[in-house]
PAMIDREN-995899 format. One record per residue (C-alpha): residue number from 1; residue in one letter; x, y, z. Coordinates in Angstrom, 2 decimals, padded with zeros to 5 digits. Example, Ala and Ser with C-alpha at 12.3 -4.5 7.8 and 13.67 -1.06 7.14 Angstrom:
// PAMIDREN-995899
1/a/012.30/-004.50/007.80 $
2/s/013.67/-001.06/007.14 $
END
This chain:
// PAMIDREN-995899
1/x/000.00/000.00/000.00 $
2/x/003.03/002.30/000.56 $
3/x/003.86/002.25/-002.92 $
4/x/000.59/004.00/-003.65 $
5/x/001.20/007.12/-001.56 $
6/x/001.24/009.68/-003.94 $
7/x/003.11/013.13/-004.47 $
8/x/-000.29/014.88/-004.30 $
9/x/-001.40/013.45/-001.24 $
10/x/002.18/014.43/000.80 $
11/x/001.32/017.98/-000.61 $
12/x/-002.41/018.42/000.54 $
13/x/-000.65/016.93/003.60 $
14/x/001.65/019.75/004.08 $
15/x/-000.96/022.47/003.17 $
16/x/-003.20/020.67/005.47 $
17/x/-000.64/020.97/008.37 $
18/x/001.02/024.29/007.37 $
19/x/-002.48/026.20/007.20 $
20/x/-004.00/024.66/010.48 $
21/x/-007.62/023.30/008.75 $
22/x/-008.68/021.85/005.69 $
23/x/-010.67/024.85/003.97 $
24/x/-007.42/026.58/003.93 $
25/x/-005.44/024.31/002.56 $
26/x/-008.33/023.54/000.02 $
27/x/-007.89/027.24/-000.93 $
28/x/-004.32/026.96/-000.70 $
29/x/-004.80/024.18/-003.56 $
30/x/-007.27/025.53/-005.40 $
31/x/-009.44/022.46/-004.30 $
32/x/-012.84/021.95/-002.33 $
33/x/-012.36/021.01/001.51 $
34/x/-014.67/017.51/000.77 $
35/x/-011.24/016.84/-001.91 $
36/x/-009.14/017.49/000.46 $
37/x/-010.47/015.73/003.93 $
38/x/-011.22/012.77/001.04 $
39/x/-007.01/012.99/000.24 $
40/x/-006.21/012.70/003.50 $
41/x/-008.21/010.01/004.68 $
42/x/-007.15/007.87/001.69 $
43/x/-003.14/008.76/002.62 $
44/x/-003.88/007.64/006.18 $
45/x/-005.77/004.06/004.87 $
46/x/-002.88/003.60/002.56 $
47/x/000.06/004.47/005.44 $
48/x/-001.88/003.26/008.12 $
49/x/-001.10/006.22/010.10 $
50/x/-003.80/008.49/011.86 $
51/x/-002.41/012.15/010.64 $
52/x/-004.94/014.43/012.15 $
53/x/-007.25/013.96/014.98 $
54/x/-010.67/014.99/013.73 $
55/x/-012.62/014.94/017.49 $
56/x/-012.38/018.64/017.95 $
57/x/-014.25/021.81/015.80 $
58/x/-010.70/021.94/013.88 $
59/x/-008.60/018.64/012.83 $
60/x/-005.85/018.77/014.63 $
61/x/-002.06/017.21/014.02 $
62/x/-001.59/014.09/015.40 $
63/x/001.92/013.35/017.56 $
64/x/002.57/010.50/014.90 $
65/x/001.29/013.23/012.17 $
66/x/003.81/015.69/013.66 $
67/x/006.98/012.86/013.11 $
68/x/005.74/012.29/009.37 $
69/x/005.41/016.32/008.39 $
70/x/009.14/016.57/008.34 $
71/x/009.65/013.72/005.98 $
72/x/006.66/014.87/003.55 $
73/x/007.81/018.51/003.26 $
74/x/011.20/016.86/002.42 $
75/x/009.55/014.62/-000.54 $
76/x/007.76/017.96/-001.56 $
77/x/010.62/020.03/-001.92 $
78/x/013.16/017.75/-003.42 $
79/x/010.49/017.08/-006.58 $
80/x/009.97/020.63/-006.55 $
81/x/014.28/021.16/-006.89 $
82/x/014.02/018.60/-009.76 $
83/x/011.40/020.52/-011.76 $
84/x/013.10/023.47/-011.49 $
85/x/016.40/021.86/-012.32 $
86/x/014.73/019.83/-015.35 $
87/x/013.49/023.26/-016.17 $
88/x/016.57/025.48/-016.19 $
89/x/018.41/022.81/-017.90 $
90/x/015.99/022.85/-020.97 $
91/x/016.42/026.17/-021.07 $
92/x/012.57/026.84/-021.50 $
93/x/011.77/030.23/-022.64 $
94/x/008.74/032.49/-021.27 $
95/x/005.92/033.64/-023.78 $
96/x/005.59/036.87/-021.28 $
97/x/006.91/037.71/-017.76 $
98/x/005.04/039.19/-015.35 $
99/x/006.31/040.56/-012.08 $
100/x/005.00/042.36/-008.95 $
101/x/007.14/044.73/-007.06 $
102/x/007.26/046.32/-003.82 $
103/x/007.10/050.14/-004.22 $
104/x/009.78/050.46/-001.87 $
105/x/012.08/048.77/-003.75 $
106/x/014.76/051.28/-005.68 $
107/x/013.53/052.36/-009.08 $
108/x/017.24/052.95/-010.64 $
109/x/018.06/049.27/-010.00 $
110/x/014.44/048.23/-011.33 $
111/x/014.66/050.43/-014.43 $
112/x/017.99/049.44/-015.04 $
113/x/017.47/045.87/-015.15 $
114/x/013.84/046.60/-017.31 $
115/x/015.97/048.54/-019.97 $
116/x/018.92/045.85/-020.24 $
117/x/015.48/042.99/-020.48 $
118/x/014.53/044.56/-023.52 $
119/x/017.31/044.61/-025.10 $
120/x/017.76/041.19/-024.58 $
121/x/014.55/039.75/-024.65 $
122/x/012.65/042.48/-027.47 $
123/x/010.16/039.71/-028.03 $
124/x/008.97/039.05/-025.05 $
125/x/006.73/041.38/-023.15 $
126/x/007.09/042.03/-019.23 $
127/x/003.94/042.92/-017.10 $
128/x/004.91/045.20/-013.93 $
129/x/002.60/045.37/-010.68 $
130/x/003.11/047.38/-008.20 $
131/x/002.29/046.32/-004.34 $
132/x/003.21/046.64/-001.05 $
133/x/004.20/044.52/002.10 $
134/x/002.21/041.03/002.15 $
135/x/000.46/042.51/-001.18 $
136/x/003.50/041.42/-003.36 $
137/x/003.13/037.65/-001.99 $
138/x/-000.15/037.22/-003.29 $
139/x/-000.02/037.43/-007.29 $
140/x/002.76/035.01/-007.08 $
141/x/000.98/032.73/-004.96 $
142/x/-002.24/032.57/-007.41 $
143/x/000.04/032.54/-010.17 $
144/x/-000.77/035.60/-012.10 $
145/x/003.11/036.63/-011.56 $
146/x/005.69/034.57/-011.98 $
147/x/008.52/036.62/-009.49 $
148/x/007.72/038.77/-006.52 $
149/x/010.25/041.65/-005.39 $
150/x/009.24/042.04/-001.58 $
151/x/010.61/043.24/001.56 $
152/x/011.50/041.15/004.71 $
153/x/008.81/042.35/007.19 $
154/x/007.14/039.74/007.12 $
155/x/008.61/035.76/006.50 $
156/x/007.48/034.81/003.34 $
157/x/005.10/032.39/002.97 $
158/x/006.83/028.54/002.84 $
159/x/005.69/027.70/-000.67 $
160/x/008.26/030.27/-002.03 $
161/x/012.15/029.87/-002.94 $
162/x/013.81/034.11/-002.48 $
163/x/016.95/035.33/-003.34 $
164/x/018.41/038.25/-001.86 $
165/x/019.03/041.32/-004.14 $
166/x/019.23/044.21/-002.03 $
167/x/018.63/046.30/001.54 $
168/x/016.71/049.40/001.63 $
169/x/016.89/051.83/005.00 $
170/x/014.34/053.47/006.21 $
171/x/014.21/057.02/007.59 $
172/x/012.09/059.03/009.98 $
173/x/011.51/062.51/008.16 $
174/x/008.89/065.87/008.78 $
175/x/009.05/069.69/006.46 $
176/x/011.44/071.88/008.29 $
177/x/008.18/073.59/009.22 $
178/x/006.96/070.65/011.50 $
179/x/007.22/071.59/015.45 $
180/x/009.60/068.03/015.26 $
181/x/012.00/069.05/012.95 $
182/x/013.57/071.40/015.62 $
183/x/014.11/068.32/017.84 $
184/x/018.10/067.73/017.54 $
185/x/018.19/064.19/020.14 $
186/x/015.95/061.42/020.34 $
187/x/012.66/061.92/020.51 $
188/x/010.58/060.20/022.99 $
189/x/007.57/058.03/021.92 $
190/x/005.18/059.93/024.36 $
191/x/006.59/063.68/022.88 $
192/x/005.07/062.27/019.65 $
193/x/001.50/060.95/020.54 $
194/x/000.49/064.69/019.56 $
195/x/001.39/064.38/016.06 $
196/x/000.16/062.43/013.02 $
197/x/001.95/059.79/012.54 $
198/x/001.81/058.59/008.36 $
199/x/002.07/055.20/007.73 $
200/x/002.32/053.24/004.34 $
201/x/000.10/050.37/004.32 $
202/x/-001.38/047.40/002.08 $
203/x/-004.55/047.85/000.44 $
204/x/-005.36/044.55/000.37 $
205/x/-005.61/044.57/004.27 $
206/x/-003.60/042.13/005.13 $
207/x/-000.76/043.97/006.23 $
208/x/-000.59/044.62/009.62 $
209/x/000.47/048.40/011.10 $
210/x/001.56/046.81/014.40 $
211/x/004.44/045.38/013.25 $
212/x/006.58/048.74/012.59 $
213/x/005.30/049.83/016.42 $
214/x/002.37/052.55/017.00 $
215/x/004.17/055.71/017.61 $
216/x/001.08/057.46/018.26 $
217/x/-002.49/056.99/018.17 $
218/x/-003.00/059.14/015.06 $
219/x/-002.39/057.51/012.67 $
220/x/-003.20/058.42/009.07 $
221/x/-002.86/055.05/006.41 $
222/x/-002.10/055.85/002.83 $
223/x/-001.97/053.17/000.04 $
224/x/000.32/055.27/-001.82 $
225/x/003.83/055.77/-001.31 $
226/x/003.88/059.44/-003.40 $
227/x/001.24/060.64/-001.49 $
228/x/002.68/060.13/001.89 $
229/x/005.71/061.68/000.60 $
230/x/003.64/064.44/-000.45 $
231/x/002.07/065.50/002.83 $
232/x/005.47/064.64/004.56 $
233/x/007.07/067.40/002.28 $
234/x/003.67/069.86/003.17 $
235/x/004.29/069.04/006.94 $
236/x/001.24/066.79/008.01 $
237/x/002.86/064.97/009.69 $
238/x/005.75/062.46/010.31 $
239/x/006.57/058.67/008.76 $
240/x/009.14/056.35/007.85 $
241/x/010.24/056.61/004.09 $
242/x/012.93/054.61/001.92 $
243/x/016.27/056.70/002.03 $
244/x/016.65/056.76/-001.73 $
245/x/013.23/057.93/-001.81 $
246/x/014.10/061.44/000.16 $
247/x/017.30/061.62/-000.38 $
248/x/017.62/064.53/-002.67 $
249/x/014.45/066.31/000.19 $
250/x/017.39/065.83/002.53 $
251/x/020.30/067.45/000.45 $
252/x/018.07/070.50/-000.67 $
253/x/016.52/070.79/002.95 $
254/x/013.07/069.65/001.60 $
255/x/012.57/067.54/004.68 $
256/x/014.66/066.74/007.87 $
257/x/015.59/063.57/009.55 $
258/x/014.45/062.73/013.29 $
259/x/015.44/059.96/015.55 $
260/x/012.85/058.59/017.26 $
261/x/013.83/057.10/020.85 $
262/x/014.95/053.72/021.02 $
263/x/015.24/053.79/016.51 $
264/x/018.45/052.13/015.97 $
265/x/021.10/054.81/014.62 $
266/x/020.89/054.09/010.36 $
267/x/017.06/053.01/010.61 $
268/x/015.20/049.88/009.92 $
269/x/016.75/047.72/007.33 $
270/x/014.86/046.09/004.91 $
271/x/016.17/043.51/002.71 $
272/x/014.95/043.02/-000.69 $
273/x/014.55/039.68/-002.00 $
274/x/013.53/038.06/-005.43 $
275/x/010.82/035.09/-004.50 $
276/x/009.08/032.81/-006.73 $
277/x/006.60/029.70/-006.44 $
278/x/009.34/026.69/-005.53 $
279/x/007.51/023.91/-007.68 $
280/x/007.10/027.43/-010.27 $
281/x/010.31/028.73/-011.06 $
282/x/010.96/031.29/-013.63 $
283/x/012.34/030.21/-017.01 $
284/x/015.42/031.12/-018.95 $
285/x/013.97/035.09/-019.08 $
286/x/012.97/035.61/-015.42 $
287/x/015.97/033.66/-014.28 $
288/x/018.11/036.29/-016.51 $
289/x/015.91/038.89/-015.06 $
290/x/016.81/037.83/-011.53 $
291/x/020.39/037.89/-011.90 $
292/x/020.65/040.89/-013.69 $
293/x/018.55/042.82/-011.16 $
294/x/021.65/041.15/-008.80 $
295/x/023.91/043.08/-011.09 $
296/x/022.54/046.26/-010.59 $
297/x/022.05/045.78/-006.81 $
298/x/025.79/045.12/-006.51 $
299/x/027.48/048.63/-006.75 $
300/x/028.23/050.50/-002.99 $
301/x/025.84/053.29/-003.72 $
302/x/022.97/051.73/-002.25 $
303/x/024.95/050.15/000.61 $
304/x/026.29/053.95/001.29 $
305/x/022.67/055.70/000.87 $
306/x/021.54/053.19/003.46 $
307/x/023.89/054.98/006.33 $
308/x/024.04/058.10/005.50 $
309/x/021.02/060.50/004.66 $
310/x/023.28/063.64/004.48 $
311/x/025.63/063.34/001.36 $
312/x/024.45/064.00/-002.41 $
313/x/023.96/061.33/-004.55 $
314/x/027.26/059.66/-005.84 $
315/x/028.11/059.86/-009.56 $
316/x/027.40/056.05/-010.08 $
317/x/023.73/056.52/-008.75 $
318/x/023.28/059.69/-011.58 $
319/x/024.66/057.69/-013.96 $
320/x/021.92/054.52/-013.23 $
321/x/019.55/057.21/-013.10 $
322/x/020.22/058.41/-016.20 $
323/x/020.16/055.30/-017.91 $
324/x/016.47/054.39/-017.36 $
325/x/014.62/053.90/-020.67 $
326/x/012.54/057.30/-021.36 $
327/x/009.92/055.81/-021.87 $
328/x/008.39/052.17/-020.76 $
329/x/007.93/050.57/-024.20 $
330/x/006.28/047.28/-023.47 $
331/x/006.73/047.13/-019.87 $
332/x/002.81/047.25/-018.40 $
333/x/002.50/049.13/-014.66 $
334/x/-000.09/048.52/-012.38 $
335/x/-000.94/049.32/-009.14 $
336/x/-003.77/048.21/-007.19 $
337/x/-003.75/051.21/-005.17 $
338/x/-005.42/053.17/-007.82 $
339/x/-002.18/055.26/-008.74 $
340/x/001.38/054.32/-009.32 $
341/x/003.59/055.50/-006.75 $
342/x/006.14/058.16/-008.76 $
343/x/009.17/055.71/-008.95 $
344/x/006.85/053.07/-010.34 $
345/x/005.52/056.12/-013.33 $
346/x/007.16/056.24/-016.67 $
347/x/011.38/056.29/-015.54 $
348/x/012.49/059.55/-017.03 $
349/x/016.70/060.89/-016.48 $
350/x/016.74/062.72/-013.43 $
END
């Protein structure tokens, strides 16, 4: 009977575990929950195993179902590493690639990498989203993208492979005009519960404000990153931005870094990472894509903006700059929020 167990059944076993109930897994699979208690309860027959204890509201993971989970996500994954092996090495080539970005991620690396795509792929046509937070995750994860660019505030979810391309700082900024732009040391978190406090959040809801800290209890919540920069730069309030983002408001005194008490010295770090469906890789274009946006990640200038929000920008950040395509060709940006955040609008020589 143990020769029947099936790759399908080990996987609705993991979703089944991973998710914590069968109607999410179900979703997870794109199957009904009757398919998937009906999977499980064959796998168990066949194994002779009891997996999940179905006595309570929710099945629950039996200690015999916990010993086996290891060894099934183990099956899973090494298939999933052949496929994409079998895949690279047949060099298969995309029809179209579609990816889904997080708007904090650096445009000059992005365009960069879009520009030098075209050029070497001018048949194929690439389809840009733009998301935010736990917003990329999901197009990749119902397929409609084949690579996600997201940020590291959140673990990705465990059906995902990433690759790390990059590590953007963040930076607490107000106008010169704001009452806490005059504040030279730390500010304390209770000096700033009078002030409104911007934050950038998902608009697909699943994001969760709590995890950068409540700094105050008013709290405004754009979906768009270029309108919180806008009412940072009218002096509505205060918010954490990407440093490449404000950098040239710092230089020409547009806005002003504070230092919130307790914020370590350079800001939050977030690192960047290319992620993709494990048992999904990209082909021979994304997987060029990938490594060339690791290309244009490389050079110091975005390791040096990420410590320092006083200097200009180097010569070999103009230069990236001015090497973005004028105009977007074939590329296709979208952004759920309604508007494209400005570094995600046509890329244009500074």
């Amino acid at each position: 009977m143990l020769d029947g167990v099936s790759l399908d059944q080990l996987r609705t076993f993991v979703a089944a575990a991973e998710e914590g109930n069968f109607s999410a897994a179900g979703r997870r699979l794109r199957r009904a929950q009757s398919v998937v208690s009906q999977t499980l309860a064959n796998l168990e027959r066949q194994i002779g195993v009891k997996l999940f204890d179905r006595s309570g509201r929710v099945p629950t993971l039996t200690d015999k179902g916990h010993a086996l989970l290891a060894g099934a996500r183990a099956v899973a994954k090494e298939v999933d590493l052949f496929k994409a092996r079998a895949k690279g090495i047949s060099g298969e080539l995309e029809t179209e690639l579609s990816l889904v970005v997080d708007s904090m991620f650096p445009v000059a690396v992005l365009a960069s990498a879009v520009c030098a795509f075209q050029l070497q792929f001018p048949s194929i046509p690439l389809r840009l989203h733009v998301e935010m937070w736990e917003g990329v995750a999901d197009p990749v994860l119902d397929r409609r993208c084949t690579i996600g660019i997201l940020g590291s505030l959140s673990p990705p979810p465990p059906q995902f492979s990433t690759e790390r391309l990059l590590t953007v700082s963040g930076i607490n900024v107000v106008s010169p005009r704001h009452p806490l732009a005059t504040q030279r040391a730390p500010i304390p978190t209770a000096a700033l519960a009078e002030h409104i406090h911007l934050m950038h959040v998902d608009s697909s809801g699943v994001w969760r404000t709590a995890r950068l800290g409540l700094l105050t209890q008013r709290i405004w919540r754009l979906c768009d990153l270029a309108a919180m920069h806008q009412f940072l730069r009218t002096g509505v309030g205060f918010g954490m931005m990407p440093l490449h983002m404000v950098q040239a408001d710092l230089t020409s005194g547009a806005l002003v870094k504070i230092r919130v008490e307790d914020d370590p010295q350079e800001g939050p770090a977030i690192t960047m990472s290319a992620a993709y469906l494990t048992n999904k890789p990209p082909g021979r274009a994304g997987r060029w894509f990938i490594d060339r946006l690791k290309e244009e990640a490389a050079p110091s200038v975005y390791k040096a903006a990420a410590v320092s929000a006083g200097p200009n920008q180097s010569d070999s950040a103009r230069e990236r700059q001015s090497r973005a395509p004028a105009s977007n060709g074939g590329v296709i940006a979208r952004s759920r929020a309604g508007s494209l955040p400005l570094w995600a609008r046509r890329p244009r020589a500074p």
